[in-house]
C-alpha positions in Angstrom: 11.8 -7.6 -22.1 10.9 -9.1 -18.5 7.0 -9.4 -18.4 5.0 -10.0 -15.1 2.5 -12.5 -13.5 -1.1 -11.3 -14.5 -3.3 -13.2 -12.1 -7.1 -13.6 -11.7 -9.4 -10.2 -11.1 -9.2 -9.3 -7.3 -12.3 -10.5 -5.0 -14.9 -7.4 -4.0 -14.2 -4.2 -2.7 -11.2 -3.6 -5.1 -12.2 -3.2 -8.5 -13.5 -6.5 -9.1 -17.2 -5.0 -10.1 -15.2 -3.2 -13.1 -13.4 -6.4 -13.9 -16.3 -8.7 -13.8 -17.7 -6.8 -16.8 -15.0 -7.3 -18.7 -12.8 -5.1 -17.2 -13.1 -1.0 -17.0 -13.3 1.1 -20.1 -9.9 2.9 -19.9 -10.3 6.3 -21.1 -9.8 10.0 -20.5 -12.5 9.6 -17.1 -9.9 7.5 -15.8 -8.1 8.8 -12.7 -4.4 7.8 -11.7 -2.6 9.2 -8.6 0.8 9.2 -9.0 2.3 9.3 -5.0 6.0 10.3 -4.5 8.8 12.4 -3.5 10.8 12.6 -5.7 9.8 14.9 -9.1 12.3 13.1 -11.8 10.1 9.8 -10.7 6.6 11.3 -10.4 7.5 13.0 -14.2 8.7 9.4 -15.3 5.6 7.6 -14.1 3.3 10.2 -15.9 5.2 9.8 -18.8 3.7 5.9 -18.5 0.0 6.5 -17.1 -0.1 8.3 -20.0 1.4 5.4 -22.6 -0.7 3.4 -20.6 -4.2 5.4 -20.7 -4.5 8.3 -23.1 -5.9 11.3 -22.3 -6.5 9.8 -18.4 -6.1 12.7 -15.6 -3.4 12.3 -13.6 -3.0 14.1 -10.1 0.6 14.3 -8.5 1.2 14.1 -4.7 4.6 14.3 -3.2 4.2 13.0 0.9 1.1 10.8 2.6 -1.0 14.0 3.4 -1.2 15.3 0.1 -2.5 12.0 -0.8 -5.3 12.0 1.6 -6.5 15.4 0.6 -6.4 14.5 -3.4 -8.3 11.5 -2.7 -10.8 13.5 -0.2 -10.9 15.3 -2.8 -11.7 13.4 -5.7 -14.0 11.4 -4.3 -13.1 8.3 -6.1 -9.8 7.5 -8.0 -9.0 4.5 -10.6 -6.0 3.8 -9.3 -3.1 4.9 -6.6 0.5 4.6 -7.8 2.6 4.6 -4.3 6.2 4.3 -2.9 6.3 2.5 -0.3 9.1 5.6 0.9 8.4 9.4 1.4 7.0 11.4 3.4 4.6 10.8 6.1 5.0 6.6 5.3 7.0 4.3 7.2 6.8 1.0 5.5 3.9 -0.6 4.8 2.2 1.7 6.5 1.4 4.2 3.7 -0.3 0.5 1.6 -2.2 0.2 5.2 -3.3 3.4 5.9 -4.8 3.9 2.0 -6.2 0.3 2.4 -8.0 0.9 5.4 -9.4 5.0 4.4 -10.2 4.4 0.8 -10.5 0.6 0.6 -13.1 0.9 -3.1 -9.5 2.1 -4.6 -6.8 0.1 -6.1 -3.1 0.9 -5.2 0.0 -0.3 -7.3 3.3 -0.1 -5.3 6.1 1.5 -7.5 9.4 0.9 -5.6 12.7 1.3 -5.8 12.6 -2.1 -3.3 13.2 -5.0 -5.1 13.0 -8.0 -2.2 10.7 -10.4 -3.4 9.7 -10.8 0.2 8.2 -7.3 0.5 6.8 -7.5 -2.9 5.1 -10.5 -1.8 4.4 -8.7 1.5 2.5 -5.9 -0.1 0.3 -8.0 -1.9 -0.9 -9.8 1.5 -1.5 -5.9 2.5 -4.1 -5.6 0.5 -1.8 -4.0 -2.8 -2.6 -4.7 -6.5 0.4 -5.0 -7.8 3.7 -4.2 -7.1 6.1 -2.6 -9.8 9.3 -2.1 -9.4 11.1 1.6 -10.9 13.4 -0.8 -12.9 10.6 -2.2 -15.0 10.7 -1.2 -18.5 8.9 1.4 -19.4 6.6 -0.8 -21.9 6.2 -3.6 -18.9 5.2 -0.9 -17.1 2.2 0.5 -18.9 1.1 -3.4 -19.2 1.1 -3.3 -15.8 -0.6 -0.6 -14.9 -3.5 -1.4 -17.4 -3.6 -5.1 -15.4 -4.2 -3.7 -12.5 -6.8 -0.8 -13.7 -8.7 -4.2 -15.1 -8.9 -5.6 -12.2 -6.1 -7.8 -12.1 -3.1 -8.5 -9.7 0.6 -7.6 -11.4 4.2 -8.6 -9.8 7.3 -9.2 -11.6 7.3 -13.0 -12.9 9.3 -14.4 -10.4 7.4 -13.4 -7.2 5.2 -16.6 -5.8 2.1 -15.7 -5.2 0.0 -19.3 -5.2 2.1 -20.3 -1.7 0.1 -19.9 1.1 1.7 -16.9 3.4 2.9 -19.1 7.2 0.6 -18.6 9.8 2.6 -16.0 12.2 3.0 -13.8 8.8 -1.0 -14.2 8.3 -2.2 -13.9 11.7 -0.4 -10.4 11.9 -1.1 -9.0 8.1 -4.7 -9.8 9.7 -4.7 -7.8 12.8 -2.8 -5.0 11.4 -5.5 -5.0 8.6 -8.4 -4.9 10.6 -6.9 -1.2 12.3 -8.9 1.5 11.3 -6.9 4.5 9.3 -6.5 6.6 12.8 -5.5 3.9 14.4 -3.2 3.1 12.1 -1.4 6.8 12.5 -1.5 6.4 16.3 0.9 3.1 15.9 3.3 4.7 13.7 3.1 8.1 16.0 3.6 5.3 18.7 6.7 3.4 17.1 8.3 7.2 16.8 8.1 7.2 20.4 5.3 10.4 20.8 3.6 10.2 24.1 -0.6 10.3 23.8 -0.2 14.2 24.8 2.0 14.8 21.6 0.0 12.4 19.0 -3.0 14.0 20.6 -1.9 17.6 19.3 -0.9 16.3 16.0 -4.3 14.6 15.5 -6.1 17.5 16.7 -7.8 15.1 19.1 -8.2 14.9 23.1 -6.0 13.0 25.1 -9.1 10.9 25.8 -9.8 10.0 22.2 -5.7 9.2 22.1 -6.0 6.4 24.7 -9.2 4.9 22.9 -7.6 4.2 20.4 -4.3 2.9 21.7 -7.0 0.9 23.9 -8.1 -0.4 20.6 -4.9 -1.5 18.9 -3.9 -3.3 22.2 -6.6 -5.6 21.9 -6.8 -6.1 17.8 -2.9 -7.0 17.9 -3.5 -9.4 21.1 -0.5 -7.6 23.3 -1.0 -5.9 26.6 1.2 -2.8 26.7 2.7 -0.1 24.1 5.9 -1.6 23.8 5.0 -5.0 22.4 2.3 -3.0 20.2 5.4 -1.5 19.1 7.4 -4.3 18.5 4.4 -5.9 16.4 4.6 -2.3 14.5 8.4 -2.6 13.5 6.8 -5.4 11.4 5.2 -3.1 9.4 8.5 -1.6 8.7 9.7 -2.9 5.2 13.8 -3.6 6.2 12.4 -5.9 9.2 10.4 -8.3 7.6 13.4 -10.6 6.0 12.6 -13.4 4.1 12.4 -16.8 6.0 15.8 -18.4 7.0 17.4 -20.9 4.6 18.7 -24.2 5.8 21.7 -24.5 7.6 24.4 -25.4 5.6 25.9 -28.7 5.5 
């Protein structure tokens, strides 16, 4: 049975206030949002929340908007169980958007995608933990509780004590400091949508459309759409390989 790395509680903002007292008390107040498409894996993950946490409530949610209106709803949640693929996410964008709306709640990445890079990727995102759909059931329920404690979970071979390079940290930075609408105006951009048509899905003015593309210009340090798009294919989780090898001899 593979286990995972279980690394120190998370600084502020994260869960850390619940970990710093020992970690919270896991019971049936707990809350678990379980986020995917697909029902076979959403009926799977329940099966281990509730291993995991007995008698926790569990709220299913099959595309990105659903998840915004269950956690609207809610209020507060203990945890966010996400694939980094469905509907309404390209990428990391889904781990960004969540960050940046409802940054008080922890979010686990359970993915079919098992590239150490984007596992090491999501972390830098602002992610918890990062599970993969192989992991055993039983690994998976230890996981889950890690990260409900407070603590950071990835499978055992995934290096998280290196430093991420400076190109890779300078950008995980700016896209991190766009605000959640901003962050649906760069995808909406990377799709191609002119302001008109992300205005009308937004339900926002033109005006308000151009403020904000005004806005990521400047946080991503580029001058026109296209190179904000360019920075934006980063986000998307088949671009961002892992670093070249040496050449061979």
């Amino acid at each position: 049975m593979e286990l995972g790395v279980f690394c120190k509680a998370r600084p502020g903002g994260d869960g850390s206030q619940k970990a710093a007292s020992g970690g919270m008390h896991l019971s049936q107040q707990t809350r678990i949002v379980i986020a995917d498409d697909h029902p076979l894996v959403r009926g799977a993950l329940k099966e281990a929340v509730a291993g995991a946490v007995q008698g926790a409530e569990i709220i299913e949610c099959g595309d990105l908007e659903q998840l915004g209106a269950a956690l609207n709803k809610l209020g507060d949640a203990d945890l966010v169980l996400l694939d980094l693929s469905m509907p309404g996410v390209r990428g990391f964008s889904g781990l960004m958007y969540l960050r940046a709306q409802h940054p008080d709640v922890p979010v686990a990445i359970v993915s079919g995608n098992e590239d150490r890079t984007v596992m090491r990727r999501c972390i830098d995102f602002g992610a918890s933990g990062y599970i993969p759909k192989t992991t055993d059931i039983e690994v998976m329920r230890q996981a889950i509780r890690a990260v409900l404690e407070g603590r950071t979970w990835t499978p055992p071979d995934v290096d998280l004590s290196a430093p991420a390079d400076r190109e890779t940290a300078d950008l995980v930075r700016r896209l991190a400091s766009l605000t959640p609408q901003q962050v649906r105006v760069l995808m909406m951009l990377s799709e191609g949508l002119l302001n008109k048509q992300i205005a009308y899905e937004l339900s926002v003015s033109e005006a308000t459309v151009k403020a904000h593309v005004s806005a990521i210009l400047q946080k991503l340090g580029v001058d026109s759409r296209t190179q904000a798009v360019i920075a934006a294919a980063k986000i998307e989780v088949g671009q961002w390989q892992s670093p070249p090898g040496p050449p061979a001899a």
